[in-house]
C-alpha positions as CSV (number, residue, x, y, z in Angstrom):
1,X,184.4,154.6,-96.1
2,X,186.8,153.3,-92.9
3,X,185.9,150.5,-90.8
4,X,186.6,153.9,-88.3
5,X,184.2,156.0,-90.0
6,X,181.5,152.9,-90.1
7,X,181.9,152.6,-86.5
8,X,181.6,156.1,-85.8
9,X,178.6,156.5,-87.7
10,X,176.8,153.5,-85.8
11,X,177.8,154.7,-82.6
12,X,176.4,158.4,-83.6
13,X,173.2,156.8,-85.1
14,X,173.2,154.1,-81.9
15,X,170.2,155.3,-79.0
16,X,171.4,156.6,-75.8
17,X,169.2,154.4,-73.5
18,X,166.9,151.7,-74.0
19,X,163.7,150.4,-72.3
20,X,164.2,147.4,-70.0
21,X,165.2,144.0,-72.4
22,X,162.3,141.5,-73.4
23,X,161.3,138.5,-71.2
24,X,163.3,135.8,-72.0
25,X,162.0,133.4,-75.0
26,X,158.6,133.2,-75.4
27,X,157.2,135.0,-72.1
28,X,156.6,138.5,-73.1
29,X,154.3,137.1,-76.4
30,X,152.6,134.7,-74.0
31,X,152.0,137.8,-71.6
32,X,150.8,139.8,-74.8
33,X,148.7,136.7,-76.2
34,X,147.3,136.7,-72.0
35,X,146.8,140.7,-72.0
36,X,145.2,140.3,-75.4
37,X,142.5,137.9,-74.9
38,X,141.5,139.0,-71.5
39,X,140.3,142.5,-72.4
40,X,139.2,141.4,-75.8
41,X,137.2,138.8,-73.9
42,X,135.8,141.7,-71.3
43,X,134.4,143.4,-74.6
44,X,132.7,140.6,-76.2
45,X,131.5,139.8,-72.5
46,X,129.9,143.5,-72.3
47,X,129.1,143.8,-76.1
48,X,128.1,139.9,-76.7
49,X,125.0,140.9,-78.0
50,X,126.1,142.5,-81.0
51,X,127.4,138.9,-82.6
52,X,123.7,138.6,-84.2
53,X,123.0,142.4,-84.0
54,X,121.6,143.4,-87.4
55,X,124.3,145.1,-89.7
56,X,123.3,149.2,-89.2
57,X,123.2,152.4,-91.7
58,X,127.3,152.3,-93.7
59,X,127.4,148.4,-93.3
60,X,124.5,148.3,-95.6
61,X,125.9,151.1,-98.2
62,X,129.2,149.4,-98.0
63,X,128.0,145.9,-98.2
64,X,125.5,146.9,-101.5
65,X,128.3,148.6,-102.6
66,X,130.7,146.3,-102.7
67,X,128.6,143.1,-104.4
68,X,129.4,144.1,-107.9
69,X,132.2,145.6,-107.8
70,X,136.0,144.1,-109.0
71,X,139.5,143.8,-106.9
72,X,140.9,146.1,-109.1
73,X,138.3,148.9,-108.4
74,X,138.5,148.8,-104.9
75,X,141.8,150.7,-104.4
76,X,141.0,153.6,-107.0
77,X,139.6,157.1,-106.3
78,X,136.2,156.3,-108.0
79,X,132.5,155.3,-106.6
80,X,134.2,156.3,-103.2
81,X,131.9,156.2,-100.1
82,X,131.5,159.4,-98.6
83,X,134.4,160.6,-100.5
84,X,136.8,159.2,-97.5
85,X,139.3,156.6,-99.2
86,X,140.0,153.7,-96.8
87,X,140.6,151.0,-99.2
88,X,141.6,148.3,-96.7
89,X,139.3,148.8,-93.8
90,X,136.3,149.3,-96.0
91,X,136.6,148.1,-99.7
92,X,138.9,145.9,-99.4
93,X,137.4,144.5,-96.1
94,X,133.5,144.3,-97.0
95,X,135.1,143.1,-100.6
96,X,136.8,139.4,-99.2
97,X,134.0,139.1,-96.1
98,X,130.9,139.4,-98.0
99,X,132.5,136.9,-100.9
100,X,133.4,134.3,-98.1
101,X,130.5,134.3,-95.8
102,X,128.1,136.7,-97.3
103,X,126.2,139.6,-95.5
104,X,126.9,136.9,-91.9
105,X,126.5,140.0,-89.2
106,X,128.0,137.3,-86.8
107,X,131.4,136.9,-89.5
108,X,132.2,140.7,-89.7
109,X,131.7,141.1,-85.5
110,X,133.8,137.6,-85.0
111,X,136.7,139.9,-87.1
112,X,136.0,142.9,-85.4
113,X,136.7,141.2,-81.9
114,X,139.5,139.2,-83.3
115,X,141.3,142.4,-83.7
116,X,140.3,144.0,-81.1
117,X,142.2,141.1,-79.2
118,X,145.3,141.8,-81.4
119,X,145.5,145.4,-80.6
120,X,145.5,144.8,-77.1
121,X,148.0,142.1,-77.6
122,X,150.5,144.9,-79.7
123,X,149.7,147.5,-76.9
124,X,150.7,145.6,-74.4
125,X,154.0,144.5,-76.0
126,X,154.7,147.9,-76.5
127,X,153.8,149.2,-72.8
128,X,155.7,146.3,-71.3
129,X,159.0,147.3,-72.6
130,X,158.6,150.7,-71.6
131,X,156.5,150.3,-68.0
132,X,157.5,146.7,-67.1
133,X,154.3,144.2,-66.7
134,X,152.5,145.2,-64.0
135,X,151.8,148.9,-65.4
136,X,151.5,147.4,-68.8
137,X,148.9,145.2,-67.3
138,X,147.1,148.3,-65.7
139,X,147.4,150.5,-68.6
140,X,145.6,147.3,-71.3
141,X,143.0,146.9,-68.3
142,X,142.2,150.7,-68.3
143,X,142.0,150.9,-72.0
144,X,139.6,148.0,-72.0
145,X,137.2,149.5,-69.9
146,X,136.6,152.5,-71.6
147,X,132.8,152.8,-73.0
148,X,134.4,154.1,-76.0
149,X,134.9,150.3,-77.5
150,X,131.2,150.3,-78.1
151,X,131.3,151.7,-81.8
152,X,134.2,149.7,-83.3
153,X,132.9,146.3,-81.5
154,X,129.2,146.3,-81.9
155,X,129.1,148.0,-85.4
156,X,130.6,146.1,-88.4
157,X,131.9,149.4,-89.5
158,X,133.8,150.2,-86.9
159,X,136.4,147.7,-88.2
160,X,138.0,150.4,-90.2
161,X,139.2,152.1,-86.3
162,X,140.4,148.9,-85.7
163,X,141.9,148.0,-88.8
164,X,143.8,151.9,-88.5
165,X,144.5,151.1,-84.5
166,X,146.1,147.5,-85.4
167,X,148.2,148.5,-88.1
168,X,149.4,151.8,-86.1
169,X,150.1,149.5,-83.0
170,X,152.1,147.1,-85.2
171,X,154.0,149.7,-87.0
172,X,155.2,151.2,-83.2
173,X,156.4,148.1,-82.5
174,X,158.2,147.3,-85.6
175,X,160.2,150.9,-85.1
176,X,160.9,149.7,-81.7
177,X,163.0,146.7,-83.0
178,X,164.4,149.1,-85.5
179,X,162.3,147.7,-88.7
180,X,161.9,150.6,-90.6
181,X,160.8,149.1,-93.8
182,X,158.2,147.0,-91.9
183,X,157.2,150.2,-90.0
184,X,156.8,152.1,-93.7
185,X,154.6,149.2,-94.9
186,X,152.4,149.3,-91.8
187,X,152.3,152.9,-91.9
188,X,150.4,152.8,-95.2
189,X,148.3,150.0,-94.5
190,X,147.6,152.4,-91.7
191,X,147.2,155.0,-94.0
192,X,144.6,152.8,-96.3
193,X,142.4,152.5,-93.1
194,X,141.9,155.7,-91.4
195,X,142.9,159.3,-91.9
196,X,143.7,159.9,-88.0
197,X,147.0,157.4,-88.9
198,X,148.6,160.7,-90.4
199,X,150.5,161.6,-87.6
200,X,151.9,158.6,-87.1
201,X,155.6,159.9,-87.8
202,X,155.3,161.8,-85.2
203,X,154.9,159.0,-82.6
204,X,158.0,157.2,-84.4
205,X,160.3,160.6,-83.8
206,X,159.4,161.0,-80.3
207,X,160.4,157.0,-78.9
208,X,163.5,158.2,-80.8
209,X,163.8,161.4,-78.9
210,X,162.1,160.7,-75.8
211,X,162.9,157.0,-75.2
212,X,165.6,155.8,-77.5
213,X,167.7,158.9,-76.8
214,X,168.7,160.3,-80.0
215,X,169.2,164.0,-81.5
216,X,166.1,165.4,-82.6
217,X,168.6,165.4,-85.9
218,X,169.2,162.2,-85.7
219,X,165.5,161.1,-85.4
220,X,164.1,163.5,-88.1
221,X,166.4,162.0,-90.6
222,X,165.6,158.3,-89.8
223,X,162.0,159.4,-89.7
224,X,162.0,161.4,-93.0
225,X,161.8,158.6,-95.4
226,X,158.6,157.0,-93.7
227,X,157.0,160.4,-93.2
228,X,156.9,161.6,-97.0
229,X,154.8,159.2,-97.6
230,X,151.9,161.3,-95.9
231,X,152.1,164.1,-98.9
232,X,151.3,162.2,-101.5
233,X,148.9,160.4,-99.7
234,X,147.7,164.0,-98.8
235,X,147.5,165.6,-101.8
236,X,145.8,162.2,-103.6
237,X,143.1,162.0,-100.8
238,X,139.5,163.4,-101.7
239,X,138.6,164.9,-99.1
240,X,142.1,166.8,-98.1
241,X,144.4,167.4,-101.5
242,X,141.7,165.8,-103.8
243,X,139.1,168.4,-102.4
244,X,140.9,171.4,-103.9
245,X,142.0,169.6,-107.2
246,X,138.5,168.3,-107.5
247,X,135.9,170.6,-106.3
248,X,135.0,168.2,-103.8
249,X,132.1,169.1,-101.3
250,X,133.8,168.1,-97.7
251,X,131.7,165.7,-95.3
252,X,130.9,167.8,-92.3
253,X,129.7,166.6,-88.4
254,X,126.4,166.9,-87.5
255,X,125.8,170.2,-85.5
256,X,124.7,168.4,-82.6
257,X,128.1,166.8,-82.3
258,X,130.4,169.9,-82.7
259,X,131.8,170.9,-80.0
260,X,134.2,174.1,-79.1
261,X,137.5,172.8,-78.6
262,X,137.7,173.0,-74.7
263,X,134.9,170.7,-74.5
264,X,135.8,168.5,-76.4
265,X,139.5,168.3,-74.9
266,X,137.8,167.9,-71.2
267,X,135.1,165.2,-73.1
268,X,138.1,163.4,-74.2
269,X,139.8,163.6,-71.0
270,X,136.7,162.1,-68.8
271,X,136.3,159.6,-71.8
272,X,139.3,157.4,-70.8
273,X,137.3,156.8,-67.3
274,X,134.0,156.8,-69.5
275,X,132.5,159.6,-67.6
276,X,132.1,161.9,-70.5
277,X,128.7,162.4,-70.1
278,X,126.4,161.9,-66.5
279,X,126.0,158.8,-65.8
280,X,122.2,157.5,-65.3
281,X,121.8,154.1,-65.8
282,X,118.1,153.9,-67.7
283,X,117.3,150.3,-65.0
284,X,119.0,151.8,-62.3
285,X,122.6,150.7,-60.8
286,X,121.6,147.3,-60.3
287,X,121.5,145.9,-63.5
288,X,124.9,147.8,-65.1
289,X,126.9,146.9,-62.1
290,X,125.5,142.8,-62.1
291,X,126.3,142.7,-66.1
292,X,130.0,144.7,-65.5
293,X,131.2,141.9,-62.6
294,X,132.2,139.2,-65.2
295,X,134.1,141.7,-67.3
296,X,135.2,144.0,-64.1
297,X,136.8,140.3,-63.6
298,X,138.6,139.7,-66.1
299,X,140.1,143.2,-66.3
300,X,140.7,143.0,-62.4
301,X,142.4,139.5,-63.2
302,X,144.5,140.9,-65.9
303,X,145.9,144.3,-63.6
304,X,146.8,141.4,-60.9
305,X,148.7,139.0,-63.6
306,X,150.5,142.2,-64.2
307,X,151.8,142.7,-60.7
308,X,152.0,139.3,-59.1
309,X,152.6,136.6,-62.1
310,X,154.4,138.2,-64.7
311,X,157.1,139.9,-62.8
312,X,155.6,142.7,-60.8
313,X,156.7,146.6,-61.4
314,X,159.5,148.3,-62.1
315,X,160.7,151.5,-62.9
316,X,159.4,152.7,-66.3
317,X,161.8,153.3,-68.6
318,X,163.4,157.1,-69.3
319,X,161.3,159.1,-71.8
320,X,157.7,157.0,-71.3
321,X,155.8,160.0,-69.9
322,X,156.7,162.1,-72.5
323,X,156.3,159.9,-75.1
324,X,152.7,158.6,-74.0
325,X,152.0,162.4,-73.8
326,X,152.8,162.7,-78.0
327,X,151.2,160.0,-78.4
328,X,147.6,161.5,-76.6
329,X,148.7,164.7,-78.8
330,X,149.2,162.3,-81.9
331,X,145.9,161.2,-81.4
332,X,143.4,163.4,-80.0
333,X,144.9,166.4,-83.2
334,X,142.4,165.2,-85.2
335,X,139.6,166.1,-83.1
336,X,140.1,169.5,-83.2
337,X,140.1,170.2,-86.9
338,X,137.0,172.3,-88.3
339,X,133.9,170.7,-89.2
340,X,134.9,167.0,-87.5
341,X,132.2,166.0,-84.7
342,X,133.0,164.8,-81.6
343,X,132.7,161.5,-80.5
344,X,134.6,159.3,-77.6
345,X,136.0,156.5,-80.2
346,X,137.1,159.1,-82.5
347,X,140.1,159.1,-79.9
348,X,140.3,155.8,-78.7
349,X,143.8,155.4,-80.7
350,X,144.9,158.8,-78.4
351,X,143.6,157.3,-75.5
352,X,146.7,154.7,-75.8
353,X,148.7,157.4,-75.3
354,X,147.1,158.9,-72.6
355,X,147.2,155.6,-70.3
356,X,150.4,154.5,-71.4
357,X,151.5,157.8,-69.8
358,X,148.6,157.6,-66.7
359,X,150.1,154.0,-66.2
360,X,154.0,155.4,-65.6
361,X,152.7,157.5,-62.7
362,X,150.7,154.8,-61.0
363,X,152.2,152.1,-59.0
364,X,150.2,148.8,-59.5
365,X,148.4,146.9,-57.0
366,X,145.4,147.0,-55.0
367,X,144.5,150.8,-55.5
368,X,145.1,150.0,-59.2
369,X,143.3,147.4,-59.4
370,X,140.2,149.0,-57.9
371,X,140.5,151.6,-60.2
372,X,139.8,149.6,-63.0
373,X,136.8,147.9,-60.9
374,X,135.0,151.1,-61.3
375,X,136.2,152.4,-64.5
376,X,134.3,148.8,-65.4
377,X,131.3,149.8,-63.4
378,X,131.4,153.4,-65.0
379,X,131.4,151.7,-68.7
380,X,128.2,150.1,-68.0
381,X,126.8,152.7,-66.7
382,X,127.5,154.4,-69.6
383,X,126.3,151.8,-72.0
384,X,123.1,152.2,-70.3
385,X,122.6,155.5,-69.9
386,X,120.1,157.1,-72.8
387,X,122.5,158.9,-75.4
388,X,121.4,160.6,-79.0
389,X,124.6,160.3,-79.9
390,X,125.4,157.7,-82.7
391,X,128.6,156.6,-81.2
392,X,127.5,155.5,-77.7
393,X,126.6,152.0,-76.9
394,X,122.9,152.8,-76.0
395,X,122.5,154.3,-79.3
396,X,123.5,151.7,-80.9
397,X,122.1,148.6,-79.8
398,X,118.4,150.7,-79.3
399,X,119.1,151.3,-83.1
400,X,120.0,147.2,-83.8
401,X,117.6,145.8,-81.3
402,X,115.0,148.1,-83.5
403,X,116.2,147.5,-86.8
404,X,115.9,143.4,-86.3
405,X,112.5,143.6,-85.1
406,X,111.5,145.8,-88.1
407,X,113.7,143.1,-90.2
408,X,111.8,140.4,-88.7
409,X,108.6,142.2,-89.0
410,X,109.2,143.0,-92.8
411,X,110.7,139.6,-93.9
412,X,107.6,137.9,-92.1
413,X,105.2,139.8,-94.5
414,X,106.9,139.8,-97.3
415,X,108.9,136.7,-97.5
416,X,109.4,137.1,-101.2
417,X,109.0,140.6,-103.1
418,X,108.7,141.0,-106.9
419,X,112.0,142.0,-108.8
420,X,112.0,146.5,-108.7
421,X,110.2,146.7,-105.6
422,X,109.8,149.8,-103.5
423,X,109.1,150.0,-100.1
424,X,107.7,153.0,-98.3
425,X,107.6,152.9,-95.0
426,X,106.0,155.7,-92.5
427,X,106.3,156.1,-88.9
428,X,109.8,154.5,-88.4
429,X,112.2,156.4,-86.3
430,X,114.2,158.1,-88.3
431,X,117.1,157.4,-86.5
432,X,117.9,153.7,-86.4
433,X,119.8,153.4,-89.3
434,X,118.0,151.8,-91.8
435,X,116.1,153.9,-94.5
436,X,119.3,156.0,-95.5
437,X,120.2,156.5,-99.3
438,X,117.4,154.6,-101.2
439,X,117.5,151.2,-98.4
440,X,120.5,149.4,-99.2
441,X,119.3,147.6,-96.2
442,X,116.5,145.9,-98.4
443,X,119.1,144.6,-101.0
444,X,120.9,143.1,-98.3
445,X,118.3,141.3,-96.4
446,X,116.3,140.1,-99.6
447,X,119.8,139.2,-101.6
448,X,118.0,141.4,-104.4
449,X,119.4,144.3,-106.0
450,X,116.5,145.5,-107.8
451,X,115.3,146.5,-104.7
452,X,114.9,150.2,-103.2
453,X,112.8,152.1,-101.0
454,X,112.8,155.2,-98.8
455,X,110.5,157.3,-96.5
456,X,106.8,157.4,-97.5
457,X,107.3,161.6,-97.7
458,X,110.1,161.0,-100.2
459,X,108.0,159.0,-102.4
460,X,107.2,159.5,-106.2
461,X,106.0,158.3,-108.9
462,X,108.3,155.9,-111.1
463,X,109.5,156.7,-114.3
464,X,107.6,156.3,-117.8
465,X,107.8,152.6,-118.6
466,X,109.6,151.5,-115.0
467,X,109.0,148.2,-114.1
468,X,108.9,149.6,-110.4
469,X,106.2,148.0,-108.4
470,X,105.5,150.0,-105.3
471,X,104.5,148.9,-101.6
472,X,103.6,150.8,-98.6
473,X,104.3,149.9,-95.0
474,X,103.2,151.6,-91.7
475,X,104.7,150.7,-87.8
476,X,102.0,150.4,-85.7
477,X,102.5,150.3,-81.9
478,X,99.7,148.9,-80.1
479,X,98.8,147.1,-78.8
480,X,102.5,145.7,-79.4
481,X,105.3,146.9,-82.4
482,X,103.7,145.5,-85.3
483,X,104.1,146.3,-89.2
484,X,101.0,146.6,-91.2
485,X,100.9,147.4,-95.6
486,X,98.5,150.0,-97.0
487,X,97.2,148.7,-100.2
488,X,96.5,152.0,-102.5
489,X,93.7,151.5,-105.2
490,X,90.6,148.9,-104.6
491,X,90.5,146.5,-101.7
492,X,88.1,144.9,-99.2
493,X,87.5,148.3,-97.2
494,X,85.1,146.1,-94.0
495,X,88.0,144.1,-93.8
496,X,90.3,146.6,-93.7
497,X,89.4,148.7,-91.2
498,X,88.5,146.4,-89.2
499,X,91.9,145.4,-88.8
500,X,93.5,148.6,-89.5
501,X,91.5,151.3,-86.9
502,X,93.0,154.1,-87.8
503,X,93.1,152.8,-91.7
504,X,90.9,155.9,-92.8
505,X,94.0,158.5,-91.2
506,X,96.4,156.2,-92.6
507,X,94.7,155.7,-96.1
508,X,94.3,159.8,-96.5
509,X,98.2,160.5,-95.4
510,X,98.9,157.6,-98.6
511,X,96.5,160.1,-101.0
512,X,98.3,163.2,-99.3
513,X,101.9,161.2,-100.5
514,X,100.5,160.8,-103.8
515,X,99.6,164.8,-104.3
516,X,103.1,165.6,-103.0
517,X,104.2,163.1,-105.9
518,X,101.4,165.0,-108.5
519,X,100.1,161.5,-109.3
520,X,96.3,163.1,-109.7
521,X,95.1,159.5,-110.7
522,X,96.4,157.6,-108.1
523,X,95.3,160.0,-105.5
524,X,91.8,160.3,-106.8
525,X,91.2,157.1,-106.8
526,X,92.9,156.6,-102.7
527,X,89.9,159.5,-102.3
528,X,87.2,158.0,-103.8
529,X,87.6,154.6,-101.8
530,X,87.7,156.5,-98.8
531,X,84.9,158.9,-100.0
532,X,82.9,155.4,-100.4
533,X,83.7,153.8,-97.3
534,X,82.6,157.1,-95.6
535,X,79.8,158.3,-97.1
536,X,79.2,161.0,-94.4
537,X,82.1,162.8,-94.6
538,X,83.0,165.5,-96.3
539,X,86.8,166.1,-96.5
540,X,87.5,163.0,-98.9
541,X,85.0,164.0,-101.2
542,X,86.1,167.2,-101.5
543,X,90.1,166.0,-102.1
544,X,88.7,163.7,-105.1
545,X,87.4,167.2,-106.5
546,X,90.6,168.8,-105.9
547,X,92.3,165.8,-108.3
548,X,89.9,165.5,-110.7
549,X,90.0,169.3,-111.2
550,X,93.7,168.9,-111.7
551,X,93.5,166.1,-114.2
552,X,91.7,168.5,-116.1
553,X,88.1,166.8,-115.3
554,X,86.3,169.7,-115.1
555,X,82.9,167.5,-114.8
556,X,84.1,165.3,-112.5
557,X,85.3,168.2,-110.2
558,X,82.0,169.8,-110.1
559,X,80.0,166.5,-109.7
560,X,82.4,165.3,-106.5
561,X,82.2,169.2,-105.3
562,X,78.6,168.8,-105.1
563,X,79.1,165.5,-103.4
564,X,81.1,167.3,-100.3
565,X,78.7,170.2,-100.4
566,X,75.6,167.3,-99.4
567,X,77.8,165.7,-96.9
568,X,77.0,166.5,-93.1
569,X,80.4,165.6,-91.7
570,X,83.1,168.5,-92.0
571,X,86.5,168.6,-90.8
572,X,88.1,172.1,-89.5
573,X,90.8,170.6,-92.0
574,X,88.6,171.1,-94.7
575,X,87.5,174.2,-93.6
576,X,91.1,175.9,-93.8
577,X,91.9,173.9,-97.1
578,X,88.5,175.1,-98.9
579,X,88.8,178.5,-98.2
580,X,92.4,179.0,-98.6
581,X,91.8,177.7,-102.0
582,X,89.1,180.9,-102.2
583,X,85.9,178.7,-101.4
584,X,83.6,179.8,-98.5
585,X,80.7,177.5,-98.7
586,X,82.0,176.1,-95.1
């Protein structure tokens, strides 16, 4: 080839326009290290609490999961959780943290800030060259504010967003210095964290359309070679390629978080000022507004740096609107595909997009600045404001302030269980994240991986020759939360009830659990205690009948039948039992 033709070639491949040169030597990564750490440090301020917030529902799964299991196996398609394969953010992740500091709750949220900070620090970077500080500055301050943060930073899991947000940040700004190899890499990586990182191409072709000024020729064919890597990543993934070459079952939302796809778009859109939902603070303003000021502060601080101290505004560079708009596009696809929930930090990496483009139109200063003063105020609103919804902040430190006290509560009574334990537990809500699969949780805390345990409904006898040793546990709430075991067979019945009031209702649900399981003995014999502890009642009698009759003791039936028939003391619940079963002597 001629030294003509080279030159012709790099002048055809060259962009048409730029955004505005870097700060001279090491300003704009000091800006980005500033930027970084002061909305990183107006999360932890909001979400301080969850550095000793018990782990919650996947940690556990993951965490069990990932004890046993070898480097090797963590990046295959096997044992996958959920069938989702995000070997960095999850395997990979759990795999080195639990080995280094074990199941530490405060370790995996110390990582889960840390890059937090580092996204913000990459945003910025990247919003700087194209908006100039001081809208940079607004944009990282408005991002930070959003009441979406609340999953990735108070629940260890949410490191695998963060993971996919860090490496998608860092593979924008390696295209924007033209690193195409180191863009790739970081593209998978991103890839190996998250499925919304798929379109990520997309965001790489438009800065070469929209801000670097090149033919959409031009751009497709410098974008090619990074974007092929998405089909076989496609066609290997479980739940997308893998689904139809496998026969795999696809993990669909929970109904009560599908929405049609015009709500969710306007959700999405009154996420980013964290007014997605009504606001109604459960303590009233007072208390949200006094615990945003500190972090309303900071944010308020960091807009100000923006426009005063590190060089004030300009005008944003040609092509930033449009490409902040792909980006939204980019990020918020994904949240419109069938049988995918909604949830505000399912488009957090969208929302980038979305203020990066908000942040072109605004001029900073004091309006700005006030702007993300209330978007603060809104957040904590937010955080307080009663939610069902497993990816809001109330939700999820109600669920970890719950789970520690029923931790502490469990650990205190049983310090020490016996190898094969199960625990059954009744009256928990079901809905705080602990009792899913067969309680990973348990392993966790106890370091034991014998243990299981469930839901007393789901309980049943163990297996012919088990070594399974079973205990039963019931939350009490008054006169304050307390946990309390029901011992099944012979025990000290005074005692018992005396500190157990309702311990006869509680004792016949525990015979009730053991005729769901058909264990006729061990519900007989729960029967017959109560039947002896109330000798003037009829209804337990009558249920140690029932058992004996389907052991096949056909004396024993007849004798405790008699024994109801004497008592004086008959429940309408025996009533409707004993004559449904065709006898009318009630």
């Amino acid at each position: 080839m001629t030294r003509r033709r080279r030159a012709a070639r790099r002048s055809a491949d060259a962009p048409a326009a730029s955004p505005a040169p870097s700060a001279p030597g090491g300003r704009e990564g000091l800006e980005a290290l500033i930027a970084g750490l002061a909305a990183a440090l107006a999360l932890l301020w909001r979400y301080h609490d969850a550095l000793h917030m018990t782990f919650l529902n996947d940690d556990f799964i993951f965490l069990d999961g990932m004890k046993h299991r070898s480097f090797l196996s963590l990046w295959g398609g096997q044992a996958l959780f959920f069938n989702w394969w995000r070997p960095w953010s999850r395997e990979l992740h759990y795999w080195i943290l639990e080995r280094l500091f074990g199941p530490s709750e405060l370790a995996f949220h110390v990582v889960n800030f840390v890059l937090v900070a580092v996204a913000f620090g990459l945003f910025y970077r990247l919003a700087r060259a194209l908006l100039g500080p001081g809208r940079a500055a607004f944009a990282t301050a408005a991002i930070a504010a959003m009441a979406a943060w609340a999953p990735p930073v108070m629940w260890a899991a949410g490191v695998q967003d963060l993971w996919m947000i860090v490496w998608s940040l860092g593979a924008l700004e390696a295209w924007r210095g033209d690193r195409r190899l180191v863009a790739f890499l970081l593209y998978a990586l991103a890839l190996m964290s998250k499925e919304t990182a798929a379109p990520l191409p997309a965001l790489f072709l438009a800065w070469d359309v929209f801000v670097s000024g090149r033919s959409p020729r031009q751009a497709l064919v410098r974008v090619l070679p990074v974007a092929v890597l998405v089909v076989p990543w496609a066609i290997a993934h479980p739940q997308i390629g893998g689904r139809l070459l496998r026969h795999v079952q696809i993990q669909t939302a929970m109904p009560a978080s599908q929405l049609p796809s015009p709500v969710a778009l306007a959700r999405s859109v009154l996420a980013l000022a964290s007014l997605d939902s009504a606001l109604a603070p459960r303590p009233g303003w007072g208390q949200p507004l006094l615990q945003a000021l500190p972090a309303a502060a900071l944010l308020g601080g960091l807009a100000v740096f923006g426009s005063r101290v590190a060089g004030g505004s300009r005008r944003p560079a040609r092509g930033a609107i449009p490409f902040g708009i792909a980006w939204l596009v980019c990020g918020w696809a994904p949240l419109f595909l069938p049988g995918l929930g909604w949830h505000a930090y399912y488009g957090m990496f969208g929302s980038f997009g979305a203020w990066l483009a908000l942040a072109a139109l605004v001029r900073p200063g004091a309006i700005a600045t006030t702007a993300i003063l209330l978007f603060t105020v809104f957040s904590s609103a937010h955080d307080a404001t009663a939610s069902g919804d497993w990816g809001d902040g109330y939700y999820i430190r109600r669920a970890g302030n719950m789970l520690g006290e029923v931790r502490g509560m469990l650990t205190a009574l049983v310090p020490e269980p016996a190898p094969h334990t199960r625990m059954w537990f009744s009256s928990l809500p079901n809905d705080i994240a602990f009792l899913s699969a067969d309680a990973p949780a348990l392993r966790v805390w106890y370091g034991d991986s014998t243990l299981t345990g469930g839901f007393l409904s789901r309980w049943r006898p163990p297996a012919p020759g088990s070594p399974a040793v079973d205990r039963f546990f019931k939350l009490k709430f008054e006169p304050a939360p307390h946990l309390i075991e029901l011992r099944p067979g012979p025990e000290n019945t005074d005692s018992a009830r005396a500190a157990d009031p309702e311990w006869y209702d509680d004792h016949m649900a525990l015979g009730a659990t053991f005729v769901a399981g058909q264990d006729w003995k061990l519900a007989s014999a729960e029967y017959e205690k109560l039947a002896k502890a109330y000798p003037r009642l009829a209804e337990p009698a009558y249920n140690v009948a029932v058992c004996r009759n389907a052991e096949g003791d056909s004396t024993g039936f007849h004798r405790w039948l008699e024994e109801a028939y004497r008592r004086p003391v008959v429940s309408e619940r025996l009533v409707r039992t004993a004559r449904a079963s065709g006898l009318t002597h009630w």
